[in-house]
N, C-alpha and C positions, 0 to 999 in steps of 0.2 A: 498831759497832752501827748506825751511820748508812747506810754501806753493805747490810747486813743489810735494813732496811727500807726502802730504797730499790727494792733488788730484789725484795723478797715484793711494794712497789706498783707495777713494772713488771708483775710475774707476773698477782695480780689483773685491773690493767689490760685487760693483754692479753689472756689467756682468760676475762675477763664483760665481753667490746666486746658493742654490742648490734647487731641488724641494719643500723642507721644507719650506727652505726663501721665496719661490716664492708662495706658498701660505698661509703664513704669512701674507705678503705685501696683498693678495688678500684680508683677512680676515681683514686689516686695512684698505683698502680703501672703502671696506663693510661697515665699522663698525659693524661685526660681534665677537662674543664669537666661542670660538674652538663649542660650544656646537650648538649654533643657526647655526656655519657651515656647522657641519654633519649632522644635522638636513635637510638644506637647498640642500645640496647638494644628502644626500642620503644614508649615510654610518654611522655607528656608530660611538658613542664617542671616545668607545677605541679605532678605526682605529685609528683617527686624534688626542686620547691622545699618541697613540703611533708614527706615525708621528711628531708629533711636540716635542716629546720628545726624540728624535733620537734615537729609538731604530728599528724603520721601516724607510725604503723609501718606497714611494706613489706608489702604483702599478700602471699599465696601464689602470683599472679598475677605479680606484680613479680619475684618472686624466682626463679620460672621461667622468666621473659624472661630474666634476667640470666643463670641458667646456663643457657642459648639462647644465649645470642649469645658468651658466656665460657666456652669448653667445658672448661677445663684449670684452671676455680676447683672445690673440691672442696665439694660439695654439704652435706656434713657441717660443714664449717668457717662457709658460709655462713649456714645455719640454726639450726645446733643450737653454733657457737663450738666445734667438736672440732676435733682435728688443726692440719693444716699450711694455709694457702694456699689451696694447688695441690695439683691429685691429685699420689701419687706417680710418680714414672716411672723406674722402675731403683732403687730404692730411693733417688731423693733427690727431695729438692722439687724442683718448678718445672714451670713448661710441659712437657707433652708434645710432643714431636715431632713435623711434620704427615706426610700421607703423603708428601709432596716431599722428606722429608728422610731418608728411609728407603735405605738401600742397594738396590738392582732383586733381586729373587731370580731365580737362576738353576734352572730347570727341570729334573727330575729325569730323566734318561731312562731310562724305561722298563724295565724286566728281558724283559718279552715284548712284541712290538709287539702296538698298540691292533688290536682288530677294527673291518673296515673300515664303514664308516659311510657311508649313503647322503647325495649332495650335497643341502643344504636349497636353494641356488638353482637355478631352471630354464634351460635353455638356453634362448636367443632363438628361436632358430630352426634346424634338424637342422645337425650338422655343425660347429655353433661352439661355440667353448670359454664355460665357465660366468664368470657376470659375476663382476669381483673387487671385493669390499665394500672402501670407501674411508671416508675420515673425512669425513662432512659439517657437525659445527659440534665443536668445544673453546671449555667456557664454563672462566673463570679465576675463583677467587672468594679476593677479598683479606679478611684481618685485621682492616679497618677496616667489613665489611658490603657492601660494592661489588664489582662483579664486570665481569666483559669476555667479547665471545664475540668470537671469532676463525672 
């Protein structure tokens, strides 16, 4: 019986966390600080000193930020305590996969070739071949909000 009611006050627990809980949990599975949170997410200390110290609830405002900057926390779970986490992905929890982690697709060819299609760049000058488009900047954008252009 002890057991028994142990579990129905895990269960409780866990599905009536309130928004506070619920991004508590998010900042523990981050392994974030309240401070690296609002930083991350967008909003000042004091919002989230005061959130996490129940004197505020999380506005509408807040809780957009965070699924802004936490794309793979599931929107439902965060607001309304339904479901999982994390959206689903493949039918299991957890983060979804970014596009870097996706296998390349390979391209279909064609059953009939494409109709031919006028070149969009112009020749420099009569006689020479059309300019080849090159890569001019790759910006890299990490996990943590920071990014790099190369």
């Amino acid at each position: 019986m002890k057991y028994f009611s142990y579990l129905c006050t895990r269960f409780l627990n866990k599905k009536y966390m309130n928004e506070r809980q619920r991004l508590q949990q998010i900042m523990e599975a981050e392994h974030l600080t309240a401070k690296q949170f609002a930083d991350q997410v967008g909003i000042s200390a004091g919002t989230i000193s005061n959130i996490m110290g129940g004197r505020n609830n999380p506005s509408l405002d807040v809780l957009q930020a965070v699924l802004n900057r936490f794309r793979t926390v599931n929107s439902d779970w965060l607001i309304l305590g339904i479901g999982s986490m994390y959206r689903p992905n493949g039918g299991q929890d957890g983060p979804q996969t970014s596009l870097f982690d996706l296998p390349p697709v390979q391209p279909e060819t064609p059953a009939q070739p494409a109709p031919a299609t006028a070149p969009t760049a112009q020749p420099t000058a009569p006689n020479q071949p059309l300019a080849e488009k090159k890569v001019a900047k790759i910006v890299v954008y990490y996990t943590d909000g920071t990014y790099e252009e190369r």
